[in-house]
TISEKOL-927342 format. One record per residue (C-alpha): residue number from 1; x, y, z. Coordinates in steps of 0.001 Angstrom, whole numbers, m for minus. Layout:
! residues N
R num      c1      c2      c3
R NUM       X       Y       Z
...
! end
This chain:
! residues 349
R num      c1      c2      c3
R   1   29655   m7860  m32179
R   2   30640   m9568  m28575
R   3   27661  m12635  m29167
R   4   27511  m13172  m25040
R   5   26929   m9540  m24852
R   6   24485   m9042  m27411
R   7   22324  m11902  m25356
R   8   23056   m9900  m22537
R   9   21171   m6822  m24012
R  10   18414   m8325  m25314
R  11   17935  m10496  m22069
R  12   17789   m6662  m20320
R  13   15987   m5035  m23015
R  14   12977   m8051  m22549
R  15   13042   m7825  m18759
R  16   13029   m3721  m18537
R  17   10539   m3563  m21971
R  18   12767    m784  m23418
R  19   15712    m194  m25013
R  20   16158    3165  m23142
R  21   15997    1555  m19674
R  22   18134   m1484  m20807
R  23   20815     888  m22530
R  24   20654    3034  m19207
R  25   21397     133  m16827
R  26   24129   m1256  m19072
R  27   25621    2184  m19196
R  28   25611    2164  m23193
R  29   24319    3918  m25899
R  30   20427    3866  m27307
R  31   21975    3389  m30172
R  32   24570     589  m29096
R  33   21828   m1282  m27254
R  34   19489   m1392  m30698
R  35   22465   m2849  m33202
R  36   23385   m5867  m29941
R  37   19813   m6669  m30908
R  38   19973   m5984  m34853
R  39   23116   m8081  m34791
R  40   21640  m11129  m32311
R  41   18217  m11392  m34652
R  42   20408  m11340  m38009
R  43   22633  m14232  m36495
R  44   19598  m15982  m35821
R  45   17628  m14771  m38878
R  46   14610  m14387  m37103
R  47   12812  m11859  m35583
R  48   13021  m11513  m31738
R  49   11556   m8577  m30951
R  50    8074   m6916  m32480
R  51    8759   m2673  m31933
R  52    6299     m18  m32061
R  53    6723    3771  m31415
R  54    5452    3270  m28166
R  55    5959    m518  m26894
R  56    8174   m3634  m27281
R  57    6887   m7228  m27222
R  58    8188  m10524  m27360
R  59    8198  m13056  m30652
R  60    7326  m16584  m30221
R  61   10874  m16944  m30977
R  62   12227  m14157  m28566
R  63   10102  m15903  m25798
R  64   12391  m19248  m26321
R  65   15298  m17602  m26836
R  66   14585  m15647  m23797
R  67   14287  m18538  m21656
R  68   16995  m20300  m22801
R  69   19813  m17200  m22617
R  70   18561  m16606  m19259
R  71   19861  m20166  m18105
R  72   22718  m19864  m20698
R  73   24207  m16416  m18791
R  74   23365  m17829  m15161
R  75   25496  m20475  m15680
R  76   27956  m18438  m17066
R  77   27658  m16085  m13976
R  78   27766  m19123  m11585
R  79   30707  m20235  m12907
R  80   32866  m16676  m13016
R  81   31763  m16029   m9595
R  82   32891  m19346   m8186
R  83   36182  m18839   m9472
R  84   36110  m15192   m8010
R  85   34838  m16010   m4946
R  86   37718  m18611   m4612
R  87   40342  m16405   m5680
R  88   39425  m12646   m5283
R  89   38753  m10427   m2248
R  90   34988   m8892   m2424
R  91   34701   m5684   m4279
R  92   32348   m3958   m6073
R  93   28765   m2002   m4999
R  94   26707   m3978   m3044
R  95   23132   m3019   m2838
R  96   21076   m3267      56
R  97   17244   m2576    1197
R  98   16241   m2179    4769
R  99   13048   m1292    6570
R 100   13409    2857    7177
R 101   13620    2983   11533
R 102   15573    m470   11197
R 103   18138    1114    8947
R 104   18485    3941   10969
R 105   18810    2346   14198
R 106   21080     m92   13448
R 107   22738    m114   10343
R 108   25329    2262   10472
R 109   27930     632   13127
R 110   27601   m2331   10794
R 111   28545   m1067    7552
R 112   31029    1133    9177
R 113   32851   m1736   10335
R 114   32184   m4464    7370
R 115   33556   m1299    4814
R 116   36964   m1609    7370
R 117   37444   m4850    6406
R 118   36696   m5129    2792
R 119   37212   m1234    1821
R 120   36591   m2587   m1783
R 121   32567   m2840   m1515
R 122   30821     578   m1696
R 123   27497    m414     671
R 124   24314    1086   m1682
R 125   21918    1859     771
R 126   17944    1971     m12
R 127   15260    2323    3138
R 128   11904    1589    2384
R 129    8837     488    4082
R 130    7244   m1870    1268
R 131    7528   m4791     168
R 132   10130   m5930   m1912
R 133   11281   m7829   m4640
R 134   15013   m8043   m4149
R 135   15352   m9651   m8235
R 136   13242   m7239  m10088
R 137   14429   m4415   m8435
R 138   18307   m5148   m8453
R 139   19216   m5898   m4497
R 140   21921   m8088   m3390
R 141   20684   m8609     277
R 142   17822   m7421    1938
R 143   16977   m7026    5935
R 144   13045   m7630    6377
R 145   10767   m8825    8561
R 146    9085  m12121    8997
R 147    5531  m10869    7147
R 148    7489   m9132    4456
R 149    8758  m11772    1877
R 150    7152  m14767     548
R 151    9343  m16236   m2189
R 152   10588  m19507   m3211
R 153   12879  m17744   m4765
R 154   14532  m15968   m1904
R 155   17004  m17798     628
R 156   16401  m16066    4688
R 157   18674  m16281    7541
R 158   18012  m14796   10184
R 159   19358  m11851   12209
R 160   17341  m11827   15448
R 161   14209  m11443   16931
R 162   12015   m8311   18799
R 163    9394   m7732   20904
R 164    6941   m4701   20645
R 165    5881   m2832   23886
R 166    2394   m1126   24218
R 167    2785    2379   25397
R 168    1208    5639   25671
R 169    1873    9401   27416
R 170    1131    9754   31172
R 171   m1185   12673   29942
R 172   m3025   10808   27964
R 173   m3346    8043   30660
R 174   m4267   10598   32948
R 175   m6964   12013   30895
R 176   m8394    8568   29340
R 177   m7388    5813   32174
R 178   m4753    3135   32128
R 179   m5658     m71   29825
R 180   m4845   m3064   32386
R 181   m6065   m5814   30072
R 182   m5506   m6122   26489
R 183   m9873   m5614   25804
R 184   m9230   m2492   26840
R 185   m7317   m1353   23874
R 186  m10476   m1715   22259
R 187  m11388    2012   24293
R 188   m8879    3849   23405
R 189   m7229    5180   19669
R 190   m5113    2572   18293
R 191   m1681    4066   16367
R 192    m655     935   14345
R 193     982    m339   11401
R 194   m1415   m1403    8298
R 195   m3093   m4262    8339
R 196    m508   m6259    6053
R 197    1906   m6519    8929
R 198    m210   m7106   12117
R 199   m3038   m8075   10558
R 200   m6633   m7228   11874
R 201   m6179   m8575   15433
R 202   m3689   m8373   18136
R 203   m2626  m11562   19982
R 204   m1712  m11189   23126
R 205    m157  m14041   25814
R 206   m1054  m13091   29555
R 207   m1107  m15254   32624
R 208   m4605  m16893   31535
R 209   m3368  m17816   27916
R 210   m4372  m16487   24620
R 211   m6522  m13076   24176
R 212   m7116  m11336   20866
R 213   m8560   m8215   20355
R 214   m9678   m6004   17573
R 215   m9136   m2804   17280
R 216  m11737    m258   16913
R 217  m10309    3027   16157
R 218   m7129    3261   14174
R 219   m4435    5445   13113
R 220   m2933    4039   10493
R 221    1172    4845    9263
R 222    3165    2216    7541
R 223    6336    3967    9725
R 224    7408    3104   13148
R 225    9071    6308   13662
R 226    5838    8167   12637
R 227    3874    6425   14845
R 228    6262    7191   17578
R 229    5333   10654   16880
R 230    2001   10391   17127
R 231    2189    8325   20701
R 232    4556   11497   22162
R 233    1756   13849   20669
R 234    m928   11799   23234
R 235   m2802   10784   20517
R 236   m3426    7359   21467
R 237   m1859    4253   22420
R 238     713    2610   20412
R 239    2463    m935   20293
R 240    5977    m364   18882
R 241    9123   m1913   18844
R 242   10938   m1459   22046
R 243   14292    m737   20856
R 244   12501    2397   19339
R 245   10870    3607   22211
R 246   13225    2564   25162
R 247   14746    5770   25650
R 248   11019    7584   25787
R 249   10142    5052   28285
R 250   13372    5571   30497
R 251   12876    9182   30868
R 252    9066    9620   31193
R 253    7932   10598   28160
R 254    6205    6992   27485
R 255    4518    4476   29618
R 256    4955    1019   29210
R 257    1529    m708   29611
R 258     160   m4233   30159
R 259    3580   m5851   31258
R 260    2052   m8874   31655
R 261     723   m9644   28345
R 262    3098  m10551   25293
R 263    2775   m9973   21782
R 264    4423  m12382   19379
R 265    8060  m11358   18382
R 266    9071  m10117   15444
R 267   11197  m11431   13014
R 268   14002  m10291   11357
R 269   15541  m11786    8597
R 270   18217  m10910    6106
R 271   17193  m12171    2651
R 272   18981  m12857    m868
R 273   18570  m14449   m3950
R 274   18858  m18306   m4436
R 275   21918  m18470   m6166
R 276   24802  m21765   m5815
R 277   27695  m19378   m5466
R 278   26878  m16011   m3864
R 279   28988  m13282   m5122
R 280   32539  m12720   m2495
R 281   31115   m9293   m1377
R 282   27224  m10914    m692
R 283   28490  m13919    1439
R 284   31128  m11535    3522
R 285   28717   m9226    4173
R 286   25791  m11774    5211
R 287   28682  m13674    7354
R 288   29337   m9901    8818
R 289   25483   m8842    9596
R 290   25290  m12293   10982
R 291   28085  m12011   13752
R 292   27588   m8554   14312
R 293   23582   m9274   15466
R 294   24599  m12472   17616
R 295   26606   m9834   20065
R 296   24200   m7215   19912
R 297   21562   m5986   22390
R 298   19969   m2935   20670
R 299   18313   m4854   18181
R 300   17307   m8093   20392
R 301   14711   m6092   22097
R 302   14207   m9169   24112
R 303   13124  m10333   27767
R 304   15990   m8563   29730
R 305   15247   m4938   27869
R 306   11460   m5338   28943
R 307   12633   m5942   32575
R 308   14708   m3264   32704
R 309   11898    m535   31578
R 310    9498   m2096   33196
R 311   11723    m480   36336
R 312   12693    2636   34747
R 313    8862    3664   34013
R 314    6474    1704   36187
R 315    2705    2404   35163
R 316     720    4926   36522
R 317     271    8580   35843
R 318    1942   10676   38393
R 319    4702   11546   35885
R 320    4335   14313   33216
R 321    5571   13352   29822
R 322    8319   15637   28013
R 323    6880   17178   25075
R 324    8613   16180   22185
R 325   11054   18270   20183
R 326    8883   18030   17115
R 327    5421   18548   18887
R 328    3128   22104   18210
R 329    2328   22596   21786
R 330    m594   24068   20212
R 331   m1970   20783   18404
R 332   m4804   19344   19590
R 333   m4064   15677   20079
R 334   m7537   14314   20441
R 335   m9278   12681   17521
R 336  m13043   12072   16767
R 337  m13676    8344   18780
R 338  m14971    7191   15694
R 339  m12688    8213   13493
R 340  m10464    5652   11260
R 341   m6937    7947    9536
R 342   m5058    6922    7458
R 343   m1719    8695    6770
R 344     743    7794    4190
R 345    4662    8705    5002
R 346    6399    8707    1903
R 347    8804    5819    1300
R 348   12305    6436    1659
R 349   12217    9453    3822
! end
């Protein structure tokens, strides 16, 4: 049998712990996948594998043979894809992970226009709001934010950068008072992220510097668009990315509060494995993102958008908010004070 491609098998077979999975990703046979490794251990007339009915584990053997066919079939890979890269247009399925509302705001002009120009990459599209890991779970590329990968491992770029806007209904302003200073957040119901991407405090820059403040009561969803929800329901105040919310705000159904105060920017980066020679269809497409975020305003979210709503919905409560198109006008949307919800959105929706 093909010796490169029985080290192949077993390297998948090791990493996935079954020769089911590993035969499934390779597209082969059970059976197939079993004799690559029958074959590689009676070439090497050792044992590399110890099988039971219901788990595989690793030899002292398989675990340096492991280590060294990994570096053996990198190379290997480096080299064929330097050569392709050199002298091939990109092709092939390119996998890519995205946070869910990012995705969906943004992502479709782009691969609409990067599949134009290399119509031989089929974009595989995955939203998710979790954490990643781009190597163990198969992604070329992935778009995340600053708080979301820590890897040596993983090479960033970045796209661009966002600000999120504080906001609630005029109803519920009207009912529970305007905040005018970031330690009054601390009054009302705060709709926010979890605590893995904000954190347990909110920093805000104002005129007088630095202020931080805790919040109190929390709503918790790890989805922007979810949260948006809940802020056109009245059920508290929210702080979400303004690029999300800027057409609420422009037609009443939001209130942008506390323009003088900042929150730090977000981040957004688009991430892939350290590799010497990325694959022809990773580096167009990072080279493509790239570009198409330098000339874009939706996702910039930056000083000029703030202005601009700032205008289009100035604070105060005279205004009645639109009730949005999902909304039971016969919810309640008050919540106990003391109350701390969580609600878990499923991930993708």
């Amino acid at each position: 049998m093909d010796h490169l491609q029985s080290m192949r098998v077993f390297v998948k077979v090791a990493d996935l712990g079954s020769f089911a999975r590993a035969a499934s990703a390779m597209d082969i046979s059970n059976a197939v996948a079993t004799r690559h490794v029958a074959d590689l251990e009676g070439r090497l007339g050792t044992r590399l594998l110890n099988r039971t009915t219901r788990s595989l584990s690793l030899t002292e053997s398989g675990q340096v043979y492991l280590e060294r066919a990994r570096q053996i079939l990198d190379e290997l890979e480096d080299v064929e894809q330097m050569v392709v890269a050199r002298n091939h247009e990109p092709v092939g399925t390119l996998r890519i992970v995205a946070p869910v509302v990012f995705g969906l705001h943004n992502l479709a002009p782009v691969l609409q226009s990067y599949t134009e120009n290399f119509p031989k990459v089929v974009p595989d599209l995955t939203l998710v709001d979790r954490q990643v890991d781009l190597v163990e779970e198969g992604f070329d590329v992935g778009i995340v934010v600053t708080r979301q990968m820590r890897s040596a491992s993983i090479v960033t770029r970045r796209l661009t950068t966002g600000c999120m806007t504080v906001c609630a209904t005029p109803s519920y302003l009207e009912k529970h008072g305007v905040p005018t200073h970031p330690e009054h957040l601390a009054e009302h119901p705060s709709l926010s992220l979890p605590t893995e991407y904000w954190g347990d405090e909110r920093v805000f820059t104002g005129p007088d510097g630095e202020v931080r403040v805790r919040p109190t009561n929390v709503i918790v969803a790890n989805n922007t668009a979810m949260l948006r929800q809940f802020a056109l329901l009245g059920m508290g105040v929210a702080i979400l990315p303004s690029y999300l919310i800027g057409s609420d705000i422009a037609r009443g159904a939001l209130v942008r509060l506390l323009p003088e105060f900042r929150l730090p920017q977000v981040e957004i980066n688009i991430a892939y494995p350290s590799r010497r020679h990325l694959p022809a269809k990773v580096r167009t497409f990072i080279d493509h993102l790239v570009e198409h975020f330098s000339h874009s305003t939706d996702a910039m979210m930056g000083e000029q958008w703030a202005a601009q709503s700032s205008a289009l919905a100035p604070i105060g409560v005279e205004t009645r908010a639109e009730q949005p198109e999902s909304a039971d006008p016969n919810l309640s949307p008050r919540l106990p004070r003391s109350s701390r919800t969580r609600v878990a959105v499923p991930s993708p929706l």
